[in-house]
Every structure is written in C-alpha cells, then in structure tokens.
C-alpha positions in Angstrom: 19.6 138.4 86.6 23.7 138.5 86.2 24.9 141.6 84.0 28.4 141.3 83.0 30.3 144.6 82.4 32.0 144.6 78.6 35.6 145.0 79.1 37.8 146.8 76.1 40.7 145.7 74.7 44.1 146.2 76.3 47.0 146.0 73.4 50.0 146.4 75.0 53.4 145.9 73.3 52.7 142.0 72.6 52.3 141.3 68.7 50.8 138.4 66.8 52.4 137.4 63.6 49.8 135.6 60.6 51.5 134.3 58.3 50.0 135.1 54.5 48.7 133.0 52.0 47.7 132.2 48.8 45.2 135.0 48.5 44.9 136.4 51.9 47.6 139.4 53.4 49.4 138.4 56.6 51.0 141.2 59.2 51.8 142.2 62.6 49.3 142.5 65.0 48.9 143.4 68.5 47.4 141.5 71.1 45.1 141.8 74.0 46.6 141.3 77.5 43.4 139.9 78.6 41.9 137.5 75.7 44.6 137.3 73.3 43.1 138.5 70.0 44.4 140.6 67.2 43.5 144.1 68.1 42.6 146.4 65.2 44.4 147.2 61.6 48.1 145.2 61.5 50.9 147.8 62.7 52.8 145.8 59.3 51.4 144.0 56.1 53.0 141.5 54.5 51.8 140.9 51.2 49.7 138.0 49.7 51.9 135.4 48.1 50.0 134.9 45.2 50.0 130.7 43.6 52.9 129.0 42.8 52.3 126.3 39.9 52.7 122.6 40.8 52.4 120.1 38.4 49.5 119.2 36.1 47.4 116.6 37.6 44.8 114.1 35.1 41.6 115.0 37.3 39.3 112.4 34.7 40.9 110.0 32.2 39.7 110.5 28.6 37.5 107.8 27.5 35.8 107.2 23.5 33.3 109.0 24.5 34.2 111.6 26.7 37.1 113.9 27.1 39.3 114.0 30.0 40.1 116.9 32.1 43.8 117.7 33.5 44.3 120.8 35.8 47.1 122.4 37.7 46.9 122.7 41.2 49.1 125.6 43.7 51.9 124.0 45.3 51.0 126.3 48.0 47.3 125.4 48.9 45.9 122.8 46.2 43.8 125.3 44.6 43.0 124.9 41.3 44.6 128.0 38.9 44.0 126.2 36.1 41.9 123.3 34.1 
C-alpha cells in the first residue's frame, strides 16, 4: 500500500484576482505556492455587478392562435431579467 501525506496550504504574498459577475461577488485572493488555488475568505470583495438591460428580444412570434412571447436578456450574461 502507498500512503501519501496531506500537505497544507502555503499562501504566501501571491494573490488571484476573479473578476465578478452578474450575480456572483469577485475579490482578491491568495494563492498557494504549491497547487495554485484560492486560499480561504478574499483579503478584498468586489461587489456583484448586478444585470445590465440589453435589448428586448421576440423569443416566439405571435400567431392567431397563440400569443407570442418577447423577453429581455443582460447584456452582461444573456440571462433572462425579464419576459
């Protein structure tokens, strides 16, 4: 049998910026030396952005029979904020 010893994360002074979205908040992050992944809480938040309105969009044409259905996607992401 191979055991493998767990090794802890080493942040040092290297930082990781990710970049906020739509609905998510972004920061400042450190980074460990030896696999490279965020470590812990951010040492600075930036705030979600929040949607920005694009332009309406016909999703389905009306027809006699049915109505048709126009919705506004973010700019941003393509998420529908409204229909």
């Amino acid at each position: 049998m191979v055991y493998w010893t767990l090794r802890y994360w080493t942040a040092t002074d290297k930082t990781k910026t990710v970049d906020p979205t739509c609905n998510d908040d972004g920061g400042l992050y450190k980074v460990c030396d030896v696999c490279g992944e965020t470590v812990g809480e951010p040492v600075e938040v930036y705030p979600a952005k929040g949607h920005t309105a694009g332009e309406w969009q016909t999703e389905t044409e009306a027809t006699c029979e049915d109505d048709g259905r126009d919705i506004l996607p973010c700019s941003a992401c393509g998420e529908t904020i409204h229909s």
